[in-house]
TIVEX-953566 format. One record per residue: x, y, z of N, C-alpha, C in turn; residue number from 1. Coordinates in steps of 0.02 Angstrom, whole numbers, plus 50000, padded with zeros to 5 digits. Layout:
[[X, Y, Z], [X, Y, Z], [X, Y, Z], NUM]
...
//
This chain:
[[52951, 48951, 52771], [52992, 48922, 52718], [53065, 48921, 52740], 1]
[[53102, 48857, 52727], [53170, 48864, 52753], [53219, 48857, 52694], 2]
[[53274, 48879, 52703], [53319, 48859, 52659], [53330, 48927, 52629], 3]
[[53394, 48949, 52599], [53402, 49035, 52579], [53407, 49044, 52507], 4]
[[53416, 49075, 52481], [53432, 49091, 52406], [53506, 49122, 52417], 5]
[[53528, 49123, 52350], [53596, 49169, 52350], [53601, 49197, 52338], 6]
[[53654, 49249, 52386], [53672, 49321, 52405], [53648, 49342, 52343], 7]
[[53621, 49411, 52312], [53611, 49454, 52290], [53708, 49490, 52248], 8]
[[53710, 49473, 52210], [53785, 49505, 52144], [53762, 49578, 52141], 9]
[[53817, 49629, 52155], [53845, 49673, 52130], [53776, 49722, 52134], 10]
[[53757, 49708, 52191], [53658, 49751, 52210], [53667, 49830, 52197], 11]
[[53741, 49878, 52225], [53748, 49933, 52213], [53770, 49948, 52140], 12]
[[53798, 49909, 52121], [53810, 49911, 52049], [53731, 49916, 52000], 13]
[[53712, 49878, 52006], [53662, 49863, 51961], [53600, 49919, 51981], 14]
[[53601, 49927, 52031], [53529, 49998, 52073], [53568, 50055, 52019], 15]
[[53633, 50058, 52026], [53685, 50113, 51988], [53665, 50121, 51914], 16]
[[53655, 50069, 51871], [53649, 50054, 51793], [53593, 50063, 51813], 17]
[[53532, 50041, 51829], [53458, 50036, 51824], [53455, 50097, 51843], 18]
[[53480, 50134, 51875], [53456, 50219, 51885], [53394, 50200, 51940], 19]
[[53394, 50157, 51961], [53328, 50131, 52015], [53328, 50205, 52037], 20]
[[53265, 50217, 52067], [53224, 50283, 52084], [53158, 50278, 52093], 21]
[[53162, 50339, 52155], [53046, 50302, 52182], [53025, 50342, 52130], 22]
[[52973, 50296, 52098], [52923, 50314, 52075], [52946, 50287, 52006], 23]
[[53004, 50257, 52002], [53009, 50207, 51940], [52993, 50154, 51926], 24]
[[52972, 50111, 51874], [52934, 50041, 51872], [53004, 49989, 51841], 25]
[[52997, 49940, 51854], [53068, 49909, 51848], [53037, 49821, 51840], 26]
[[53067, 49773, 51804], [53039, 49709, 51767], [53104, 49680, 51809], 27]
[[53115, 49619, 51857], [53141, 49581, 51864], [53117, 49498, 51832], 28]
[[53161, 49512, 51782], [53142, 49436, 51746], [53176, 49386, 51784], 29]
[[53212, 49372, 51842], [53237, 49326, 51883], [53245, 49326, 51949], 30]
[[53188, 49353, 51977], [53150, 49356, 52032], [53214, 49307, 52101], 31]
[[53221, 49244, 52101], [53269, 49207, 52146], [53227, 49225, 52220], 32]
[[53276, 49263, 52258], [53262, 49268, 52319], [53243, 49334, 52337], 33]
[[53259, 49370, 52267], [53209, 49437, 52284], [53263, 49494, 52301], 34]
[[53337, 49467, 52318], [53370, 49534, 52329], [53383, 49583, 52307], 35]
[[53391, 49567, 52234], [53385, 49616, 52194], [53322, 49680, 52173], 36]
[[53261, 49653, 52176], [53206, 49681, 52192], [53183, 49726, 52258], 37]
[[53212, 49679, 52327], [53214, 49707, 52382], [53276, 49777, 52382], 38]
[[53313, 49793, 52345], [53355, 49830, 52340], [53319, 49900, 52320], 39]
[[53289, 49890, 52262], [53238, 49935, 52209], [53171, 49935, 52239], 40]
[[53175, 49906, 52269], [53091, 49949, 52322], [53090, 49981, 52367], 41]
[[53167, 49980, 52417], [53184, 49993, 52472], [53206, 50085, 52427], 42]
[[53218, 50086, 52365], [53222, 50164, 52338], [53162, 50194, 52323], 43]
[[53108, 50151, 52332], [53050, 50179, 52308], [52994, 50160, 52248], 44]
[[53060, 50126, 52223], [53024, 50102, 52158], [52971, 50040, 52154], 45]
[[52937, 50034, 52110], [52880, 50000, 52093], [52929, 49918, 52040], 46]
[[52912, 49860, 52080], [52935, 49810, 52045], [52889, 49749, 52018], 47]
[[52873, 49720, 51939], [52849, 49699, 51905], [52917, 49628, 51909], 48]
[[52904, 49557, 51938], [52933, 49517, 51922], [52920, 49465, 51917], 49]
[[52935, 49401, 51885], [52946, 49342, 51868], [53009, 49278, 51872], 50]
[[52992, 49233, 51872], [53037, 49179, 51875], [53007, 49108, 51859], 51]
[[53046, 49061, 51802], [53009, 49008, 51815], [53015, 48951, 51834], 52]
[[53053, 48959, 51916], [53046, 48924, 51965], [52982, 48941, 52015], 53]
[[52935, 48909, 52025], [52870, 48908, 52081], [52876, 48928, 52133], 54]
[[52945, 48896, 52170], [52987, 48912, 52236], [52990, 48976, 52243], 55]
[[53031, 48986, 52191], [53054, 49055, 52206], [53023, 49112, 52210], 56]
[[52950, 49115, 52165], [52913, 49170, 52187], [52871, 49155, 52237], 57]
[[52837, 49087, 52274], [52817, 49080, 52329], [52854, 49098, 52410], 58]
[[52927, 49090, 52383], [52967, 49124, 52453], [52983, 49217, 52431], 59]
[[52992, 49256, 52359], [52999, 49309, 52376], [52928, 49341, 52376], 60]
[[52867, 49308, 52363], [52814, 49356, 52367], [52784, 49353, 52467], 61]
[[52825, 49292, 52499], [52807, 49319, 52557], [52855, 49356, 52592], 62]
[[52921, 49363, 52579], [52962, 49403, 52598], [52942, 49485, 52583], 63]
[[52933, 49485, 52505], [52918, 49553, 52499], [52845, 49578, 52491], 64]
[[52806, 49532, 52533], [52735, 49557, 52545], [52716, 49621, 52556], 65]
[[52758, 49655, 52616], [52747, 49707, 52657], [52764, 49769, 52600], 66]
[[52791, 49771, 52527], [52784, 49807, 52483], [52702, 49823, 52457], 67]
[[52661, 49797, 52472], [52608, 49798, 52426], [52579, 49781, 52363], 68]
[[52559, 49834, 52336], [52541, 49843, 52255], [52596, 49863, 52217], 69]
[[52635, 49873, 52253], [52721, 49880, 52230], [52761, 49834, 52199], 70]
[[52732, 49775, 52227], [52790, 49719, 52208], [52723, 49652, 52193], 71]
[[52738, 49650, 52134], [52706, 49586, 52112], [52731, 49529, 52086], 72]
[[52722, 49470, 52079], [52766, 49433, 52037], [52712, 49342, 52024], 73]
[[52744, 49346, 51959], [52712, 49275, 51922], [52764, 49212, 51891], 74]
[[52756, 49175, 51878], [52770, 49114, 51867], [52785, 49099, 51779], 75]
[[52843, 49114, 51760], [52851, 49132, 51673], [52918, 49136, 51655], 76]
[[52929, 49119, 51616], [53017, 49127, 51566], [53022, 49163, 51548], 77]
[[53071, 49169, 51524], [53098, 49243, 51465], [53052, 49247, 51419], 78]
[[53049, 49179, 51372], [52992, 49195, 51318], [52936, 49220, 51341], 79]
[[52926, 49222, 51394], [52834, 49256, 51401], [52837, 49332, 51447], 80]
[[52916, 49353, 51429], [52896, 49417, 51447], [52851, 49489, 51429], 81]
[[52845, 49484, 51374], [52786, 49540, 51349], [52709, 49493, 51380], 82]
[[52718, 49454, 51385], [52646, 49451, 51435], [52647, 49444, 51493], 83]
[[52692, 49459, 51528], [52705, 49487, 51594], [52704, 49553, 51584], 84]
[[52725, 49609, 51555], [52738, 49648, 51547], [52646, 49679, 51532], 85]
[[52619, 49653, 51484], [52539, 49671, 51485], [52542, 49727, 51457], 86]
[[52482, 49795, 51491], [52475, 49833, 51461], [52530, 49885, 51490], 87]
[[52593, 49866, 51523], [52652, 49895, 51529], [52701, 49922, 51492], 88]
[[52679, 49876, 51419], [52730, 49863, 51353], [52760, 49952, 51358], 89]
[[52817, 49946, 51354], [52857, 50010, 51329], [52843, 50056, 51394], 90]
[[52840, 50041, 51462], [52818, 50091, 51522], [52905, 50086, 51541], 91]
[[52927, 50043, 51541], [52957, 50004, 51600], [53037, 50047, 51608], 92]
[[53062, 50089, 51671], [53114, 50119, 51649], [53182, 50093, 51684], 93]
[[53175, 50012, 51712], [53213, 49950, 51691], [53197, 49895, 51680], 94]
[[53238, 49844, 51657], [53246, 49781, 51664], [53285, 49745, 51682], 95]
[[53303, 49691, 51732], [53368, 49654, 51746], [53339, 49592, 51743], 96]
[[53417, 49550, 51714], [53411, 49483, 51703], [53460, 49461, 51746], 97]
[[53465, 49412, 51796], [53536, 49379, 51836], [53510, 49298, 51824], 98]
[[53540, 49306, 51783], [53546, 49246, 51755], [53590, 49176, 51789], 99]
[[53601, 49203, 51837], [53634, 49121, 51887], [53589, 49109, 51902], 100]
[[53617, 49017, 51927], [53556, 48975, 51948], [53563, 48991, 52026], 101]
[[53517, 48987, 52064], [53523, 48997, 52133], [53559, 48968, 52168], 102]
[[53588, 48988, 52223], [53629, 48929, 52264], [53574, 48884, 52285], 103]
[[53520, 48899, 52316], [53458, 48877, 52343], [53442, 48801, 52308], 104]
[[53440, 48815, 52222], [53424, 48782, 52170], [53484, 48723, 52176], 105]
[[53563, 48748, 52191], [53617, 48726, 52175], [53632, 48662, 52230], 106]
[[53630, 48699, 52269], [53625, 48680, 52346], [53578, 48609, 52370], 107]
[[53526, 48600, 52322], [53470, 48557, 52344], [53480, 48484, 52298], 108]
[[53505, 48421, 52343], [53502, 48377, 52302], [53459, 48329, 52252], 109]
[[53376, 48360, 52272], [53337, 48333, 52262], [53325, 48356, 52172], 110]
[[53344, 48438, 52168], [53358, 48451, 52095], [53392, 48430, 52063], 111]
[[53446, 48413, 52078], [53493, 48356, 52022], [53548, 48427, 51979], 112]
[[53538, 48470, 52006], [53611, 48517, 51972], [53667, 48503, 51993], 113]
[[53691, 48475, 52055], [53762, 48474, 52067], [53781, 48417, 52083], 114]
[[53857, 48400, 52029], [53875, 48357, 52038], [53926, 48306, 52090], 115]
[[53903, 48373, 52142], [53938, 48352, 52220], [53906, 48350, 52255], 116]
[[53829, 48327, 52244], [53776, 48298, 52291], [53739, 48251, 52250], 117]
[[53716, 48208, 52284], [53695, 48155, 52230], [53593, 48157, 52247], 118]
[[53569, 48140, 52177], [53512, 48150, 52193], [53502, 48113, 52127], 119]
[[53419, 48140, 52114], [53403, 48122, 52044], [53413, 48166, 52013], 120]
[[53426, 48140, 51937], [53461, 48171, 51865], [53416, 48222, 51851], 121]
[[53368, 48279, 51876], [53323, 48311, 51846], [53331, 48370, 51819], 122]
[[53372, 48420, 51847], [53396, 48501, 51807], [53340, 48519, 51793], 123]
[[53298, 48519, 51812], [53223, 48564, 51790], [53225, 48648, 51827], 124]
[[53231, 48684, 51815], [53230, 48759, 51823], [53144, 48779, 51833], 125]
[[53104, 48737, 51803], [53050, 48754, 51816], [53013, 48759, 51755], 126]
[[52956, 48718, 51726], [52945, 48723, 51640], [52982, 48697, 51590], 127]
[[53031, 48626, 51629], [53070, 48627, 51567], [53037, 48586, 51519], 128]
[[52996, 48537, 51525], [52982, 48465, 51486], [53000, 48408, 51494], 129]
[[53056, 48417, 51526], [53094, 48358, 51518], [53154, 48371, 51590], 130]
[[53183, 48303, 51581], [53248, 48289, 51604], [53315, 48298, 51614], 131]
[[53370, 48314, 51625], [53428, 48276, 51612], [53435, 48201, 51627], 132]
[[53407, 48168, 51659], [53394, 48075, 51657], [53366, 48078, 51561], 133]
[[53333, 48103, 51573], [53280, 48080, 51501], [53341, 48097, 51432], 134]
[[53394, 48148, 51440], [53423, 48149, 51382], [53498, 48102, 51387], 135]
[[53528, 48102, 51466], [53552, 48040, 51463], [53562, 47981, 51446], 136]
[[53492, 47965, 51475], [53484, 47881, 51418], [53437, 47876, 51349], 137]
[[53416, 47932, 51321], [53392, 47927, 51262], [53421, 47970, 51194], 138]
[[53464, 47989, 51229], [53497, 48018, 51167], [53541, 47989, 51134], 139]
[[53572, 47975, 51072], [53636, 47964, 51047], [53693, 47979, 51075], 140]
[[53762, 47937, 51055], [53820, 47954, 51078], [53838, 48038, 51037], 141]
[[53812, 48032, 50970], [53836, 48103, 50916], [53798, 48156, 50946], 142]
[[53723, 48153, 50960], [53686, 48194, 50987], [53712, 48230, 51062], 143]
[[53717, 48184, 51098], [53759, 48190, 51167], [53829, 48237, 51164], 144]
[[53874, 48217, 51126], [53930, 48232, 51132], [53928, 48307, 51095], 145]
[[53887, 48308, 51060], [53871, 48404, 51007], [53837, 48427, 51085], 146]
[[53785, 48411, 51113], [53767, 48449, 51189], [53843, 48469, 51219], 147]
[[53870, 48422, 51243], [53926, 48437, 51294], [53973, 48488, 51259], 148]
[[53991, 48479, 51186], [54035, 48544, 51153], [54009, 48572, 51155], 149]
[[53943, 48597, 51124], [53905, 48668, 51115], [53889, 48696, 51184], 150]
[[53871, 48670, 51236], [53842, 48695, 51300], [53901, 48718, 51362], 151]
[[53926, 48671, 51366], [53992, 48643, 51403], [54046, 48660, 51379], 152]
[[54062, 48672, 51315], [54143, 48688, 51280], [54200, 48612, 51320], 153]
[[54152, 48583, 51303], [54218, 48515, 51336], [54253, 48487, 51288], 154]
[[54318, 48493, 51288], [54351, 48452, 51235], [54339, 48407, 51234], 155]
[[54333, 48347, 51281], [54312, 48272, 51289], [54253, 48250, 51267], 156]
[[54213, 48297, 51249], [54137, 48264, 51242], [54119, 48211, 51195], 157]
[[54167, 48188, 51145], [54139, 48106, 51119], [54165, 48043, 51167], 158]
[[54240, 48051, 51216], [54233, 48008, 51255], [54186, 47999, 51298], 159]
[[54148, 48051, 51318], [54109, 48062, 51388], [54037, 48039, 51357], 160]
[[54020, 48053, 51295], [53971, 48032, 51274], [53969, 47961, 51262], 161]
[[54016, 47934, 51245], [54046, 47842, 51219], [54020, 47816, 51307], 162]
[[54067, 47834, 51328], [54047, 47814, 51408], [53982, 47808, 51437], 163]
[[53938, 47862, 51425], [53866, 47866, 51438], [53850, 47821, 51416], 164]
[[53833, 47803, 51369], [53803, 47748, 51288], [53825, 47667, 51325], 165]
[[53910, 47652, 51344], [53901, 47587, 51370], [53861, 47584, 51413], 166]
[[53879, 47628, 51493], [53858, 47625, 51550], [53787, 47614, 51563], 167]
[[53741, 47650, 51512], [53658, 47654, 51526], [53638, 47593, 51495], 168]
[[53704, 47569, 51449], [53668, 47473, 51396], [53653, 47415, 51470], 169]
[[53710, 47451, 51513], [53724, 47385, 51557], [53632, 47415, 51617], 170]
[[53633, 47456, 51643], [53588, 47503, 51661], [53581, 47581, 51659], 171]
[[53505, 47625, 51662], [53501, 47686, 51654], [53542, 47712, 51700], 172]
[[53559, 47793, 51687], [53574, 47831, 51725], [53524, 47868, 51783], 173]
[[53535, 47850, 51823], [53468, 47895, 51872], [53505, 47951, 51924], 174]
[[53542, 47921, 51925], [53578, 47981, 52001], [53628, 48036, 51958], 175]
[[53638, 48097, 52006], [53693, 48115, 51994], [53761, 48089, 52013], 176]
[[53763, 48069, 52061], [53832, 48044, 52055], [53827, 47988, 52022], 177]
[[53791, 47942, 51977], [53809, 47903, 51941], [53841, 47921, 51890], 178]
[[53819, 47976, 51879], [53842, 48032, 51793], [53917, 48052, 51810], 179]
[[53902, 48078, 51870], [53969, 48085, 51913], [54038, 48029, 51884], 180]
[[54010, 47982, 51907], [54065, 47926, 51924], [54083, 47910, 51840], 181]
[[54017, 47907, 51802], [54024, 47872, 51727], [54088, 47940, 51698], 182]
[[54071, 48011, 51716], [54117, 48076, 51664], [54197, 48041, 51707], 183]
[[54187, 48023, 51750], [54255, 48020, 51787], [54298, 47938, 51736], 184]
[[54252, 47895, 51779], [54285, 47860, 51731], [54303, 47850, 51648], 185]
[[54267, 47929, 51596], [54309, 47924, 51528], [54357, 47969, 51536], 186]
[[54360, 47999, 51605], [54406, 48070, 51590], [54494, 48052, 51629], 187]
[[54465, 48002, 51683], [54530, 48003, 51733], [54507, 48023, 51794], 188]
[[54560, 47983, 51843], [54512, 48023, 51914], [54554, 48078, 51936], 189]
[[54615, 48107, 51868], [54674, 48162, 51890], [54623, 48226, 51871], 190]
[[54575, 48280, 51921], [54565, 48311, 51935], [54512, 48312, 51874], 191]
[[54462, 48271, 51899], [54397, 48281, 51851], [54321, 48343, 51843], 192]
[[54353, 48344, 51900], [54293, 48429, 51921], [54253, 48466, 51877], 193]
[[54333, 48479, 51826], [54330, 48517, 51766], [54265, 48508, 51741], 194]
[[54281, 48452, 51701], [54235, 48419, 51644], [54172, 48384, 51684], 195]
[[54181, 48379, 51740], [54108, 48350, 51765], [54073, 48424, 51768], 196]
[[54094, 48491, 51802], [54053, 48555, 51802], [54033, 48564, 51718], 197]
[[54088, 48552, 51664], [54037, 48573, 51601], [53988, 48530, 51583], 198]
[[54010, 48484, 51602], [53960, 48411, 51574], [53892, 48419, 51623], 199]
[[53868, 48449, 51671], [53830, 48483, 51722], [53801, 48538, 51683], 200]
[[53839, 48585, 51672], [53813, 48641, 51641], [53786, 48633, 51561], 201]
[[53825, 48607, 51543], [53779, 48574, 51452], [53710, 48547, 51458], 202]
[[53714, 48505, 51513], [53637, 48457, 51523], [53597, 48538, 51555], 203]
[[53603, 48570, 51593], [53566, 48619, 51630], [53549, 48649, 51575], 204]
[[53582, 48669, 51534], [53564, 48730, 51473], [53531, 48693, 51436], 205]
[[53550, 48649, 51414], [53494, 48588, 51361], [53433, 48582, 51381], 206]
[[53429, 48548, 51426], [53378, 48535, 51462], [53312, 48614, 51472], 207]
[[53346, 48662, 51508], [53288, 48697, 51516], [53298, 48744, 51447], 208]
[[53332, 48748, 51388], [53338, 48773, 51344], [53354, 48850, 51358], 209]
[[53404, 48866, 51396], [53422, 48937, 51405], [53440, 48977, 51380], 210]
[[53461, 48975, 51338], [53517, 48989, 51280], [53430, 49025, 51242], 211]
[[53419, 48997, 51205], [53354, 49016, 51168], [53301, 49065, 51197], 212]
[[53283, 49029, 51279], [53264, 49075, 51340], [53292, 49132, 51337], 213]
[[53355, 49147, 51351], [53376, 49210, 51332], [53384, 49260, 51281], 214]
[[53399, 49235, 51232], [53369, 49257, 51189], [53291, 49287, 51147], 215]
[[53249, 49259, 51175], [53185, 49287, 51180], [53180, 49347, 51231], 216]
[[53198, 49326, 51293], [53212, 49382, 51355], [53232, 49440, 51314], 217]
[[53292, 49431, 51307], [53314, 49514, 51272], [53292, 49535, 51223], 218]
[[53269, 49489, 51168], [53213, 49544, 51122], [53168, 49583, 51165], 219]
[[53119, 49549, 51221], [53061, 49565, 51240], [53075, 49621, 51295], 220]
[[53133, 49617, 51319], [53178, 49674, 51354], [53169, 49723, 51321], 221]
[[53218, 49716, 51273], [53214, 49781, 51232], [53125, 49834, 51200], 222]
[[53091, 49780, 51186], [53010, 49816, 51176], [52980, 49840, 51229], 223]
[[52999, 49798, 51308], [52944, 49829, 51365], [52983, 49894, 51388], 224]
[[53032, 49908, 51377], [53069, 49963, 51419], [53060, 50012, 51362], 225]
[[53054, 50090, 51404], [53019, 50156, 51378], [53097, 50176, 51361], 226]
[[53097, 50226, 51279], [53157, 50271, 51272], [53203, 50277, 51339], 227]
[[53270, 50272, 51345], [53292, 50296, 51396], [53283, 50261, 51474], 228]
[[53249, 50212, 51442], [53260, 50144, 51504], [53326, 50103, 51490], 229]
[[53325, 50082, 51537], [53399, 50039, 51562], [53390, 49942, 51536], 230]
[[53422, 49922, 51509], [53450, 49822, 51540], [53513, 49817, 51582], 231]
[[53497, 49794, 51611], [53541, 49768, 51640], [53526, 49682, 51627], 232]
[[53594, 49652, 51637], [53608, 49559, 51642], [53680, 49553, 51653], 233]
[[53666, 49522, 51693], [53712, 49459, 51740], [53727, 49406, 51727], 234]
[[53772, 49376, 51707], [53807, 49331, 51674], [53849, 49305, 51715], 235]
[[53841, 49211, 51708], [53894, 49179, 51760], [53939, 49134, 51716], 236]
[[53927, 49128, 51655], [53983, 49101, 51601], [53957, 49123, 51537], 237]
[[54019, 49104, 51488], [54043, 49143, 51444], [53980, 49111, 51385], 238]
[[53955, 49065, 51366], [53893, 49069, 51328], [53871, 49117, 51358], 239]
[[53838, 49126, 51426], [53773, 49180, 51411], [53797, 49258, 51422], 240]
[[53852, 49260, 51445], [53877, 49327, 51421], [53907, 49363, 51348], 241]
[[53925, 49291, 51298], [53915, 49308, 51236], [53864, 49333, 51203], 242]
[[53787, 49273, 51218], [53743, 49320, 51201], [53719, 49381, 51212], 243]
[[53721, 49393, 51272], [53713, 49482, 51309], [53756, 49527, 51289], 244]
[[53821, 49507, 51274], [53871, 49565, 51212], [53834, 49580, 51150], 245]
[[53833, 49508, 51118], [53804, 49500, 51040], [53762, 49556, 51039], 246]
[[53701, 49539, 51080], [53628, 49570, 51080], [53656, 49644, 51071], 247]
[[53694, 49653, 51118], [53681, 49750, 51145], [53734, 49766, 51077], 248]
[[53792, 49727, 51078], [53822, 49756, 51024], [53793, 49771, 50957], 249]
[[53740, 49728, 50914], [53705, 49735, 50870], [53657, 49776, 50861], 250]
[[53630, 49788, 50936], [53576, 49839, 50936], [53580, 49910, 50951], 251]
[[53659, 49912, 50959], [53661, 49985, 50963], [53715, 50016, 50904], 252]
[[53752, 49955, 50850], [53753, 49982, 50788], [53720, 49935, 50736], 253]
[[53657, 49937, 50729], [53602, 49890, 50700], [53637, 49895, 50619], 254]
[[53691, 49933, 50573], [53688, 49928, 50508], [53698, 49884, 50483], 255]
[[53680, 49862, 50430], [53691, 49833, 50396], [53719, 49835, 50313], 256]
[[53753, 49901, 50312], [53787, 49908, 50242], [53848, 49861, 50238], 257]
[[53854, 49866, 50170], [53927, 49828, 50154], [53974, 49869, 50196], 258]
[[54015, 49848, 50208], [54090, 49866, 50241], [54125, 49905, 50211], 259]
[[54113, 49913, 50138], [54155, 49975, 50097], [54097, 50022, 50092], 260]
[[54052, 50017, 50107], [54033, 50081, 50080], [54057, 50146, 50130], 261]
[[54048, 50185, 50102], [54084, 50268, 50152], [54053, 50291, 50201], 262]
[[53962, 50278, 50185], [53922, 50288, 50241], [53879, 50239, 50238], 263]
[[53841, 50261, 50302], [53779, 50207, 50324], [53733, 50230, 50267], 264]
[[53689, 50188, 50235], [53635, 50208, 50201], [53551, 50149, 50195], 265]
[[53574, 50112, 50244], [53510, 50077, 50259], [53483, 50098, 50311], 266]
[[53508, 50182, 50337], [53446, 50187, 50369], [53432, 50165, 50445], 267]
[[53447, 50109, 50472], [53436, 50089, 50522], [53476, 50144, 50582], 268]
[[53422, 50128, 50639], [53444, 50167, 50702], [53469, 50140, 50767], 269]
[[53519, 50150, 50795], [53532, 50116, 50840], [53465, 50107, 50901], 270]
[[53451, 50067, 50927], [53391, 50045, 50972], [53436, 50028, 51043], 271]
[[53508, 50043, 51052], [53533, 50041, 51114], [53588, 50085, 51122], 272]
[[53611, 50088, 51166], [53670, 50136, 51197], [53693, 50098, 51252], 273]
[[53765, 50073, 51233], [53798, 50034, 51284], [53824, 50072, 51314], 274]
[[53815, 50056, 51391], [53842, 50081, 51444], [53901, 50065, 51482], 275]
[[53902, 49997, 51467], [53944, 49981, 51500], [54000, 49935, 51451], 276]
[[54073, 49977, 51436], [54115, 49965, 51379], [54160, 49899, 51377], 277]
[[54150, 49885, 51439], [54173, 49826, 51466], [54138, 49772, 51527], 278]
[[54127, 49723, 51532], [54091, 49691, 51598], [54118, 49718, 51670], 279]
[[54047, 49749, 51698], [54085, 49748, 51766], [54095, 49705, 51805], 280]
[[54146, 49683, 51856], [54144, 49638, 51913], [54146, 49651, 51985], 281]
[[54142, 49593, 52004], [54122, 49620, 52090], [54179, 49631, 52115], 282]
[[54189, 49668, 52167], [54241, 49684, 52191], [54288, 49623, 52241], 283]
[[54341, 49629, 52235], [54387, 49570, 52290], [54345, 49580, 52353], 284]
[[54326, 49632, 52374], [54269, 49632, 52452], [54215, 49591, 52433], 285]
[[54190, 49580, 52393], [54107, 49547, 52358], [54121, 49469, 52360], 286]
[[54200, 49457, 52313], [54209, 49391, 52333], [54209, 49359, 52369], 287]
[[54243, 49407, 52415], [54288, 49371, 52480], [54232, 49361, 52531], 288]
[[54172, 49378, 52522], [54116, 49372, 52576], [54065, 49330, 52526], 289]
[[54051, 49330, 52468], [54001, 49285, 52412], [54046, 49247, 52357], 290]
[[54086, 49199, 52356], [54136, 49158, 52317], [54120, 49158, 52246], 291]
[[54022, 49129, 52259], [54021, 49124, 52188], [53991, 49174, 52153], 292]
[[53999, 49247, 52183], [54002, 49312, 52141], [54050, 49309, 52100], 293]
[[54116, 49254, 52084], [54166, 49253, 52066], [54175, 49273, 51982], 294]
[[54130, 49235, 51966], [54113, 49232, 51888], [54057, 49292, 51863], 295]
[[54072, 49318, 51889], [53979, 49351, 51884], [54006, 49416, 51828], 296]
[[53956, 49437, 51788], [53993, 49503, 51723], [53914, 49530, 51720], 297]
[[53940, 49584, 51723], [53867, 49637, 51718], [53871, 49697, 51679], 298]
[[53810, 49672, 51614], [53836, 49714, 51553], [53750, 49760, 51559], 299]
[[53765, 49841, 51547], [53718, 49868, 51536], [53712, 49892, 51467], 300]
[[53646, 49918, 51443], [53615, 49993, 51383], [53549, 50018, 51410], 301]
[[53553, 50075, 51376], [53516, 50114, 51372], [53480, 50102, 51295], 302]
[[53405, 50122, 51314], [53359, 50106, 51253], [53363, 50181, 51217], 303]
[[53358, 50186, 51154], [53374, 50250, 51128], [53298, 50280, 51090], 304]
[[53287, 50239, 51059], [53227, 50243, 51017], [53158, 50205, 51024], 305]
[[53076, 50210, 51008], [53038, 50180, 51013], [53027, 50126, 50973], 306]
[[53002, 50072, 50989], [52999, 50011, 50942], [52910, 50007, 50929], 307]
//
């Protein structure tokens, strides 16, 4: 198999939060190229993982063959982690999510993620249903332009959507750099990058529905991991590191009383223990050798109670 995956984010960091240790069992819900896994076996530990890209567990299950019965891995999303998980439910004493798309993934024009290689419009992660071609030319200008704010945070998104709507009347969108050229010409050609990377990233999240994906993930996080197991997640922009705050923040003060009252009295128990009070980042050494470690935020908890 040719072609690499990307570098492995903040590997001592995260072995650090996961408490990785032989003879511990550990859930990689984003399998990639395996470095992260290859990190946590090389301590001993026993690794349970998934991804639902095909690629990607066909190149790390022959890389990390020579693990054994140690290292297994299947073909599944976030939503179908308790059935990965099996009769594991509540064993597990981690979980990590790295939630970037691969360079591998990024890198390849034939996927259609980047908008500085031209290919076909597809953004498929693996399972998606659908397209980015397919929501291009079949969506509305109103529909379109709520994607690019909600996903993307682009201020521009009803020009960029107006633009789509003529461009596909005259013909469809099929390439990326056609999408390319159409965000450029509503935006200006004075340093369009910007808004072509969110307008990239809105269709990617739409498309394979990540946002929601993740959100299932971390419920099902939270049930497979035993009292006193670890999450860890990796975050490469600020949607999905909002949700990974939200989550841990809510679940480790779950109340729900009014705001005046003097004490808690519904009872509820915290189900996490944040570890980490702030995102960690990679170090200026991490950058300066992996660029797009650049963005990267790595939020941990600890599970407190049984579910």
């Amino acid at each position: 198999m040719s072609g690499q995956y990307h570098i492995p984010v903040m590997v001592a960091e995260v072995l650090a939060l996961l408490d990785a240790r032989s003879g511990g069992l550990y859930l990689d819900c984003t399998l990639g190229g395996g470095g992260h896994a290859n990190a946590v076996l090389e301590r001993g530990g026993t690794v349970i993982a998934m991804d639902r890209d095909p690629d990607a567990i066909a190149w790390s299950a022959a890389r990390l063959a020579a693990y054994g019965s140690s290292f297994t891995a299947s073909i599944a999303r976030f939503s179908r982690i308790r059935e990965v998980a099996g009769e594991r439910m509540g064993w597990f004493d981690g979980v990590l999510m790295d939630l970037g798309l691969s360079s591998k993934m990024i890198d390849d024009p034939s996927k259609g993620f980047s908008y500085r290689l031209d290919g076909p419009l597809l953004m498929d992660m693996g399972g998606a249903g659908g397209t980015a071609r397919d929501a291009v030319n079949l969506m509305s200008a109103r529909d379109l332009a709520s994607v690019f704010r909600t996903y993307g945070e682009e201020r521009r998104a009803a020009r960029i959507a107006d633009a789509i709507v003529r461009a596909r009347a005259l013909r469809p969108i099929e390439t990326t750099g056609e999408l390319s050229r159409v965000i450029e010409s509503a935006v200006g050609p004075n340093q369009p990058q910007k808004s072509k990377a969110r307008i990239f990233q809105a269709l990617r999240i739409y498309v394979n529905n990540e946002l929601e994906e993740l959100r299932a993930g971390l419920e099902g996080a939270l049930e497979v991991l035993r009292p006193g197991g670890r999450l860890c997640a990796i975050s490469y922009h600020s949607l999905e590191d909002r949700e990974v705050k939200t989550f841990m923040s809510e679940r480790a003060n779950p109340c729900i009383c009014p705001p005046d009252f003097p004490e808690c009295r519904c009872g509820r128990l915290p189900e996490l223990r944040i570890l980490t009070k702030k995102p960690v980042r990679p170090s200026e050494r991490e950058i300066a050798v992996n660029g797009r470690a650049r963005s990267a935020r790595l939020r941990a908890a600890e599970k407190t109670v049984r579910i």
